[in-house]
C-alpha positions as CSV (number, residue, x, y, z in Angstrom):
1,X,129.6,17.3,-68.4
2,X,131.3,18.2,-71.8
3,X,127.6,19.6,-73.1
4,X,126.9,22.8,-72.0
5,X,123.0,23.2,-70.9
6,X,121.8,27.0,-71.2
7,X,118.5,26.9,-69.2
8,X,116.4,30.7,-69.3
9,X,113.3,30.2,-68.2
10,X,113.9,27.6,-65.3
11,X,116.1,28.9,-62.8
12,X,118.5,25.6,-62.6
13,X,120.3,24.0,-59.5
14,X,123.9,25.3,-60.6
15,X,122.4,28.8,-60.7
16,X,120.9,28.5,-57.3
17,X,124.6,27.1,-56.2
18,X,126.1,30.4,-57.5
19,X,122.6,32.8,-55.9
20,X,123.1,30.6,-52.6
21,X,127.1,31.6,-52.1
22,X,127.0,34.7,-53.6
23,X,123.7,36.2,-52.9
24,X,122.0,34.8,-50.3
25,X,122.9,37.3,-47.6
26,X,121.1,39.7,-50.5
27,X,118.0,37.3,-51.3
28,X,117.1,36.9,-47.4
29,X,117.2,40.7,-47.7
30,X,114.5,41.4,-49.9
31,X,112.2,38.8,-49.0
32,X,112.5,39.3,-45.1
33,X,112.5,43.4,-45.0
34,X,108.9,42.4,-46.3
35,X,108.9,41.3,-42.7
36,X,110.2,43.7,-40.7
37,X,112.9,46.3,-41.3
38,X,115.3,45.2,-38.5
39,X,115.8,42.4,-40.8
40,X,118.3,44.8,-43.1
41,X,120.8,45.5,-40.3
42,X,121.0,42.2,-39.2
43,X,121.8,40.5,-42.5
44,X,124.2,43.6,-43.2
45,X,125.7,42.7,-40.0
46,X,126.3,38.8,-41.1
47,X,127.5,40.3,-44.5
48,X,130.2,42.1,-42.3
49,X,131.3,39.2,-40.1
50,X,131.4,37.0,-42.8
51,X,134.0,39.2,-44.8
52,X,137.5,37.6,-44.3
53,X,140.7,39.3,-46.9
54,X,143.3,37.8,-48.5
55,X,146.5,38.7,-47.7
56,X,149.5,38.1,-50.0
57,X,146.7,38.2,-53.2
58,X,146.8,40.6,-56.0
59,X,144.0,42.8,-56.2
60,X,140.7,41.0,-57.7
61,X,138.1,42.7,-60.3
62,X,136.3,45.7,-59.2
63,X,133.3,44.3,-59.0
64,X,131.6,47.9,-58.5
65,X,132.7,48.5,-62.2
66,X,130.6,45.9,-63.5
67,X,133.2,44.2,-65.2
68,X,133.7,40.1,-65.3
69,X,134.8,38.4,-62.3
70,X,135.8,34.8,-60.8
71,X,134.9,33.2,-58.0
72,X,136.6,30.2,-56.2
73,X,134.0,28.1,-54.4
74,X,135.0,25.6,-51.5
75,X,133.3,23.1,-49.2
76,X,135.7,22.4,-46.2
77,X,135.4,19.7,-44.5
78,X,136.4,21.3,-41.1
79,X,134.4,20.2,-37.8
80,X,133.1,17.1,-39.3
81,X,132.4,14.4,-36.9
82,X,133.9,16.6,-34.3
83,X,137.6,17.6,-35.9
84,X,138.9,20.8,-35.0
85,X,141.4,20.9,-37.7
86,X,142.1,22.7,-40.5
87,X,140.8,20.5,-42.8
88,X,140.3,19.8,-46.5
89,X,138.4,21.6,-49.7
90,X,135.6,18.7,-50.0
91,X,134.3,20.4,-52.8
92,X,135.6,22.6,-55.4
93,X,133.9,25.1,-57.6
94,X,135.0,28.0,-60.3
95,X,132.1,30.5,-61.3
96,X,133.3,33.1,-63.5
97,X,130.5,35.8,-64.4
98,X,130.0,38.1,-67.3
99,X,127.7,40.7,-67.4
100,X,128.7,41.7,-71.2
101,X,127.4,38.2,-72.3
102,X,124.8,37.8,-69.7
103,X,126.1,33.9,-69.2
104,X,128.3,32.4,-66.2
105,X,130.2,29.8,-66.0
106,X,130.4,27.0,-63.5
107,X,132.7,24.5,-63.3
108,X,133.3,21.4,-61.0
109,X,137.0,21.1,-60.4
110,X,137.8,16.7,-59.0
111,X,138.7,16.8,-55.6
112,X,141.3,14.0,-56.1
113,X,142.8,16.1,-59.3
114,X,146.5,15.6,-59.2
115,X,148.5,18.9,-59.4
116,X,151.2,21.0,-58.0
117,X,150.3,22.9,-54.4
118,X,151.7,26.2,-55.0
119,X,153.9,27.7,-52.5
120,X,153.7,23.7,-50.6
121,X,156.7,22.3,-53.0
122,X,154.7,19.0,-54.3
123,X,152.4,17.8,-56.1
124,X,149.6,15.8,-54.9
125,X,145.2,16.3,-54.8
126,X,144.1,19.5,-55.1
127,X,141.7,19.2,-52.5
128,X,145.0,19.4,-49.9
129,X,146.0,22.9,-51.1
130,X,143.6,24.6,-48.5
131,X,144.9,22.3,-45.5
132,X,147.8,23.3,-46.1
133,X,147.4,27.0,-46.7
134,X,144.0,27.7,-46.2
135,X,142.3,30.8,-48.7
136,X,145.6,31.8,-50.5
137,X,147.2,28.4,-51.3
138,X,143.9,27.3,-52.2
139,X,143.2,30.4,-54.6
140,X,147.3,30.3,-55.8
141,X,147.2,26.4,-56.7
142,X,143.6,26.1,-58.7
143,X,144.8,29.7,-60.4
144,X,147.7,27.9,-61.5
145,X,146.2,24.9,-62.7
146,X,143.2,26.4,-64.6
147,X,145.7,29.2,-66.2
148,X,143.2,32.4,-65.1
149,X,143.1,34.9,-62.2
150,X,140.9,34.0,-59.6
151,X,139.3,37.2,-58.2
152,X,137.6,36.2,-54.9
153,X,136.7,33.3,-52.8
154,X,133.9,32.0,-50.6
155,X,133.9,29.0,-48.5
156,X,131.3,26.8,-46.0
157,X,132.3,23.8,-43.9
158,X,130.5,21.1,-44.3
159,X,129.6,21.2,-40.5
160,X,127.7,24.9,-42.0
161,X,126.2,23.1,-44.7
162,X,124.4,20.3,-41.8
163,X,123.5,23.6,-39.8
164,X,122.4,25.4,-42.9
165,X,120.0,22.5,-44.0
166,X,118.6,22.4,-40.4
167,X,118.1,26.3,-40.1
168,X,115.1,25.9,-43.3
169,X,113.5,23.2,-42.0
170,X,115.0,20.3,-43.4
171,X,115.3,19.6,-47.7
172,X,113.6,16.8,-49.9
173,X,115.9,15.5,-52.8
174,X,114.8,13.1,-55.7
175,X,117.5,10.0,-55.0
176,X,118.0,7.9,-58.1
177,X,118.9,4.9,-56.7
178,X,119.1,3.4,-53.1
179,X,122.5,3.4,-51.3
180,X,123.6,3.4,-47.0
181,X,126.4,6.2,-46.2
182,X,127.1,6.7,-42.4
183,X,124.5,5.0,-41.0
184,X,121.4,6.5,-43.0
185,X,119.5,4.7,-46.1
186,X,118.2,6.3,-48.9
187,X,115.6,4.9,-50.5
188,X,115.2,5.5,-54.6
189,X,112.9,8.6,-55.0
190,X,112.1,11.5,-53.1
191,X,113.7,11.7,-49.8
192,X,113.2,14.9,-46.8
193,X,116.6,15.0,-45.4
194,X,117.6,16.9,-41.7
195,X,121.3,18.2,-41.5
196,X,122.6,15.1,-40.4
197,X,121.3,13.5,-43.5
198,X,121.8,15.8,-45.9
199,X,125.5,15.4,-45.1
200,X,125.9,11.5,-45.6
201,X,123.8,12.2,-48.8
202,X,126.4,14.0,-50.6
203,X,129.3,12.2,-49.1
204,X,128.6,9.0,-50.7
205,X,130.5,8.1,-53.8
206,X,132.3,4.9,-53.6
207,X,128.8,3.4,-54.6
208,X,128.1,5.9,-57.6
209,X,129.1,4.3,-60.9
210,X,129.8,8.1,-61.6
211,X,131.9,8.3,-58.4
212,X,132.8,11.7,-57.4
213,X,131.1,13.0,-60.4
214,X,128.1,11.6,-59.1
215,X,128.7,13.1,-56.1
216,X,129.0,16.7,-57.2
217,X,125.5,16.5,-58.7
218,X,124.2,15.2,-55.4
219,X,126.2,18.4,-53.5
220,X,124.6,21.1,-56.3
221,X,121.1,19.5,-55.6
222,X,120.8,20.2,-52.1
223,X,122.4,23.1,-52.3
224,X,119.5,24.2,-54.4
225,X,117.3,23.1,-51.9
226,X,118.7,24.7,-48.9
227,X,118.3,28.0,-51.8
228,X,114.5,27.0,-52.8
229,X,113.9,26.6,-48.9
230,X,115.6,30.1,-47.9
231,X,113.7,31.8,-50.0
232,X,109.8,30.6,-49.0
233,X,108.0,32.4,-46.2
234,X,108.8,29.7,-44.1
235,X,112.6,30.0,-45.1
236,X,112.5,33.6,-45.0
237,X,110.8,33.8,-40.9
238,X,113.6,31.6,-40.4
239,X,116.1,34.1,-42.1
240,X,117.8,34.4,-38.1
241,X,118.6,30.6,-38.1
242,X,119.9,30.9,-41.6
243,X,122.0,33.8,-40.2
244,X,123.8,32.1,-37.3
245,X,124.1,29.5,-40.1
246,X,126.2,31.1,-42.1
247,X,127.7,33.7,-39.8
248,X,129.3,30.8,-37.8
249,X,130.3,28.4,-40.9
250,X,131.3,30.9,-43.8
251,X,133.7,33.3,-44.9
252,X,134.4,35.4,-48.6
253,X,136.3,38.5,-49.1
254,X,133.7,39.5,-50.8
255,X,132.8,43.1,-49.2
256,X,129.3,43.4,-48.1
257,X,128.4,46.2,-51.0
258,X,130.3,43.7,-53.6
259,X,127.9,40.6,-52.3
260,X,124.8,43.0,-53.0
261,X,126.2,44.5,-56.3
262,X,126.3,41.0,-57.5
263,X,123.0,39.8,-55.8
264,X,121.0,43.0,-57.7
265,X,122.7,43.9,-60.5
266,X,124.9,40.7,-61.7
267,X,121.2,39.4,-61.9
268,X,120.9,39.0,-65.6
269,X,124.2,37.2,-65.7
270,X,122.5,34.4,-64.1
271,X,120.2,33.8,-67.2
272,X,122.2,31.7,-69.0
273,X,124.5,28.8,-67.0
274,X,126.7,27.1,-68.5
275,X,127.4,23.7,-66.6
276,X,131.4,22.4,-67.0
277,X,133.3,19.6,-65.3
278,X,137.1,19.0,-65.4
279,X,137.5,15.7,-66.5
280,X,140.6,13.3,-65.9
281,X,141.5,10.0,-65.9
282,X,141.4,8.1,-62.6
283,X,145.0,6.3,-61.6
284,X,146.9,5.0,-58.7
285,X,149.8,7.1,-58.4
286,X,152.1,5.7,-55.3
287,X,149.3,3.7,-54.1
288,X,147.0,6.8,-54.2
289,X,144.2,7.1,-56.5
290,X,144.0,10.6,-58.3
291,X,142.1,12.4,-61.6
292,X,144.9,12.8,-63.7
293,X,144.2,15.6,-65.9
294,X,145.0,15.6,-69.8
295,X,146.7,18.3,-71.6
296,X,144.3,19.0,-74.2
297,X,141.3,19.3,-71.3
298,X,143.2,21.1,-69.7
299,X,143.8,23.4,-72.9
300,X,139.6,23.4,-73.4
301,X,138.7,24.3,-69.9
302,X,141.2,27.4,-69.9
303,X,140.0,28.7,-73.1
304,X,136.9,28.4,-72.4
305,X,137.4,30.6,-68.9
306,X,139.7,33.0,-70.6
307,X,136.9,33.6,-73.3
308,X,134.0,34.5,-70.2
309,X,136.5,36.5,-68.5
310,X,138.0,38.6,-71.9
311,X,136.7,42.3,-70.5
């Protein structure tokens, strides 16, 4: 959306998106050392498992320094219905974070956005980079595209995010109108959604009169319920679940300290959200149909990333 929304008091769903990727190992922490203090050890553990470099990438922001740093978010669609492959970025998020201004920025980058795949030779949806080179192409070609350094990475396959909804018990959404996607119907309303549900619920977009738009607001609302579920008592005796959940289905190279730097004192840079989208212009390119970007969006969206990541 071209109208930023600042939200302070309410902690909204794009900044439970950004607590849930980047923090949750952190969030489970607190709560369940309540618990019991084996808890620590085995979230520290996850943290560790979880970590995955880069190879070939400059060196990212320090985040020990304190300093503003960007995050490249994926969904993968890997294991879906079964595949083994390598798969495709379903989903693509930027979240850049500055602690001088207290404010992050997140913005929603159109799967189908046509650019060139860095280090692949073409130029086609940007949603193929990470099939075709997995973390680095994927961090190389939105980089180059948005026109500032991307300093880290986290990504969850879809078949996590179905295992991650099932590990708290199951999510309720608020549907705003009544549409079928793989076999499930979704009445208009509020709707408690297993895995397997939650899945079909924010794959549907070819009956969205906002279309993959739509669809991205469907994706950051469960993904604030899967956070708002983590972190209840019932979430948080379930914190093992949520483990395997992510241990088996995520990866960041994000080191363990940097995830709880961010998580405890990155904090009050999650006051203030500011809620982008990349916006094109859908066209059939070759028979294909892409988000053809415009120069001068193009122009406002870097500026305005430059500006939150000026030290």
């Amino acid at each position: 959306m071209e109208t930023r929304k600042k939200r302070k008091k309410k902690m909204s769903p794009l900044k439970k998106t950004v607590l849930i990727l980047l923090g949750v190992l952190v969030a489970l922490l607190i709560g369940a050392t309540a618990i019991a203090g084996k808890t620590y050890f085995d979230v520290k553990s996850t943290a560790n498992k979880v970590s995955k470099p880069v190879k070939g990438r400059p060196e990212g922001t320090n985040i020990k320094d304190g300093k503003p740093f960007s995050v490249l978010m994926l969904g993968i669609d890997t294991g879906e219905f079964g595949r083994s492959d390598v798969g495709r970025s379903d989903t693509l998020l930027v979240a850049t974070v500055n602690p001088n201004e207290k404010k992050t920025t997140l913005l929603s980058v159109p799967r189908d956005t046509r650019t060139e795949i860095v280090g692949h030779g073409t130029v086609e949806k940007v949603a193929h980079a990470y099939a075709y080179g997995q973390e680095k192409m994927a961090l190389d070609t939105v980089e180059k595209l948005l026109g500032v350094p991307l300093d880290h990475y986290v990504w969850i396959n879809m078949e996590g995010f179905e295992d991650l909804v099932n590990a708290v018990g199951g999510v309720e959404v608020n549907n705003k109108f009544e549409f079928k996607q793989d076999g499930h119907t979704f009445p208009k309303g509020k709707n408690k959604l297993n895995g397997d549900q939650a899945l079909a619920y924010t794959r549907m977009r070819y009956e969205d009169p906002n279309g993959d738009y739509g669809r991205q607001v469907r994706q950051q609302e469960v993904i604030a319920a899967i956070a708002d579920q983590a972190l209840t008592f019932n979430g948080v005796t379930k914190y093992k679940q949520i483990l395997k959940a992510i241990e088996d289905n995520m990866k960041t190279d994000l080191e363990p300290d940097e995830m709880f730097k961010i998580a405890m004192d990155y904090r009050e840079s999650f006051k203030t959200i500011d809620e982008e989208t990349l916006h094109g212009n859908g066209e059939m390119i070759d028979g294909l149909s892409y988000q053809v970007i415009p120069d001068e969006e193009l122009v406002r969206v870097q500026t305005l990333l430059k500006q939150q990541l000026a030290k």
